[in-house]
Every structure is written in C-alpha cells, then in structure tokens.
C-alpha positions, 0 to 999 in steps of 0.5 A: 271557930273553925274545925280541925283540919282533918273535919274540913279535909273530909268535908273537901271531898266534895271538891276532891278528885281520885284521878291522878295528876297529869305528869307536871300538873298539880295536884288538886288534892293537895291544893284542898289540904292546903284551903284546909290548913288555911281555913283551919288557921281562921281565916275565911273565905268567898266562894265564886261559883259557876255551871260547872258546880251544877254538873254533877248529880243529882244536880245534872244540870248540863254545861250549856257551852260543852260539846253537846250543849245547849247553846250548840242547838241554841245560839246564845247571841239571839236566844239569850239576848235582851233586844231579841227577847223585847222582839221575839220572846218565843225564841228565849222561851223555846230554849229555856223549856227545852231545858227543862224538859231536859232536866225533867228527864234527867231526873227521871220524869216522862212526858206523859207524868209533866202532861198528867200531873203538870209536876216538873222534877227540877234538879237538886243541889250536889255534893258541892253545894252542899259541901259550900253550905256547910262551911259557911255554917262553920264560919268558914264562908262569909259569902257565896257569889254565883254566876248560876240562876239555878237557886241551888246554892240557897236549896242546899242552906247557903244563906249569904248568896250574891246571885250574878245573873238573877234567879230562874224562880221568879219572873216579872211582867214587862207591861205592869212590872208585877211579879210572879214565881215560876212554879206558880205562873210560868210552869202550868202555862207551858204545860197547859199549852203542851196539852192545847198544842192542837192549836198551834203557835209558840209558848210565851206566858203572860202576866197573871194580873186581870186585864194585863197579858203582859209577857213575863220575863224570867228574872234573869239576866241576858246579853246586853241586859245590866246585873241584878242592882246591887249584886256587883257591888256587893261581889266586889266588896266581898271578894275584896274583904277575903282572904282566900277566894275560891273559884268552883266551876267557872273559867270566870270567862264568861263576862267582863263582869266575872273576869273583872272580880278574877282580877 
C-alpha cells in the first residue's frame, strides 16, 4: 500500500531542487508534490531513465554529450558505431577505457593503484537511483526502463530493470559467441596490457575460451546495431500499462526508439 504523502514528499527529495524557478517557469518542486499525491492516491508509475540520472555523485559518471564530453574527444558516429567496430575494435576500446580510467579517478583512484593492484574503482548509485529503488519496493514503481548501461539501477536494489542499450558488465565474443563478465576477463587485459605497453599497439581483449582469441564486444548496443531482444517490447508494454510515466534525465532525443516510447 503506498505511503503517505509527506513519506513519498520526503523520499522526492532525490529528485528535488533548491534553486528557485525562473520568472515563467514551472516549478519543479511543485510537480513532485503533485507525483506524490498521485502516487499516494494508488496509482503506479514506470520510470524512463537516462545519463543524466548518472550525473550526481557518487555516481559521477560524466554526460558524454555535454561540453567537455567525451563524444567532443570521441566522435560517437565512428567510435561507437556497429560497422566500425566489426573493422577497427580498437577505436571503441580507446574510448570505452578512457572512461574508465576517468571514472577511476573520479572516485579517487591513481594510475599507479589501477597498475599495482589492477582494482578499478567504478561508480556508485546516486540519491536518484536510490530514491527510484525504494519506490519500487513500495509499490510505487512497476518498472524501471534505462537508456544507461552503467547497472546502477540493478546496484541500488531495483529489480524490475529494462536495459535499452544493454549492459557494460558483460561481454560476449564475436568468434565462438561465448560469454564473459567485464570485471573478470576485459579488465585485468587492459591493465595487463598497460603494464606491457613497451611493446606497443592498441588494447582489443579477446575471448577467454582455449584456441579462440576471439575479440569480445561489450554487451552494449552501438549505432546502427538492433536493441537488446525483447527489451523494446517489453518497454513499450510497460509504459503503456502506466499511469504516470516519469522521465529522469533524458531529453528522450537520443534514438527514434526513445523518442517513440515519449509519443
């Protein structure tokens, strides 16, 4: 049964702001109160995430289309796209662990640490995440659909997760099609081939399996590559069994795909 509105007004600071409105803008603040009352009259809700609920610490996982960004180093249109990737893996690796490395410092960690104890410090779900999870525990939230691939969602206690654009966990191999997780296979390569780079080249990892060496691929999806199977559907059923759908970080402008699940 869902809580009282003052619980779900306080549970909203999450998503609250102190900055006061602009002269003939809305107030956002006053459009939580109003979920809250929705959601405290028993009615339920999906939520439609994307990066910029990932934002905040100690999360700081940077907005990638901002000034600064990393597709203003990274052209998305080649290092994130499917053919390029079949052809020249490297670019797609480059990029990918240079935001890690980004998101290792950020949270505190040195190149010397990654090299000496080949530990990646990743980021950590937000006041947002959490905030999304504890609806949903209270019934408030029938299913959380995300444009990320970050998992944070699934690490704050969400259960009910539609991943969009796949996952950056885990990785499969475009030779035999096994699979792998990140943390185990993709992860102490790059750092093994940080501590080698005396002999030069560019970091593509390879499948674990004996004889393959094949290149593994994260579980993502890139430009020009089709969704996740199933994920869309599924998207589009739960939004259109909601109520109230709540957009969080997203101008839902990033793929026809989200732009239709807006309409």
């Amino acid at each position: 049964r869902p809580p009282a509105v003052g619980g779900l007004a306080g549970m909203g600071s999450a998503f609250s702001t102190s900055a006061a409105p602009a002269a003939g803008e809305p107030d956002p603040d006053e459009g939580i109160e109003k979920l809250a009352r929705m959601l405290a009259g028993g009615r339920s809700m999906t939520v439609f995430t994307g990066a910029g609920c990932s934002v905040e610490p100690p999360s700081s996982i940077p907005d990638f289309r901002s000034p600064g960004g990393l597709w203003s180093r990274y052209d998305p249109a080649v290092y994130c796209e499917y053919n390029t990737f079949v052809g020249q893996p490297h670019l797609f690796w480059e990029m990918a662990t240079e935001l890690t490395r980004d998101i290792h410092a950020i949270n505190g960690g040195t190149q010397e640490e990654l090299l000496e104890t080949g530990t990646v410090r990743h980021a950590r779900p937000n006041a947002a995440h959490v905030a999304i999870a504890d609806l949903e525990r209270l019934g408030c939230v029938t299913a959380c659909i995300t444009q990320n691939i970050d998992g944070l969602h699934g690490k704050a206690g969400s259960s009910s997760v539609i991943e969009l654009h796949g996952r950056q966990s885990s990785a499969t191999c475009m030779a035999c099609g096994a699979g792998c997780e990140t943390e185990a296979e993709v992860i102490p390569q790059w750092v093994a081939w940080q501590q080698a780079q005396g002999a030069g080249g560019s970091f593509v990892p390879t499948c674990p399996q004996p004889g393959c060496e094949g290149v593994l691929k994260p579980d993502v999806t890139l430009f020009g590559e089709a969704l996740p199977t199933g994920a869309y559907a599924r998207a589009v059923g739960k939004v259109l069994a909601a109520p109230i759908c709540l957009v969080v970080g997203t101008s839902l402008n990033v793929f026809p795909r989200a732009q239709s699940l807006a309409s």
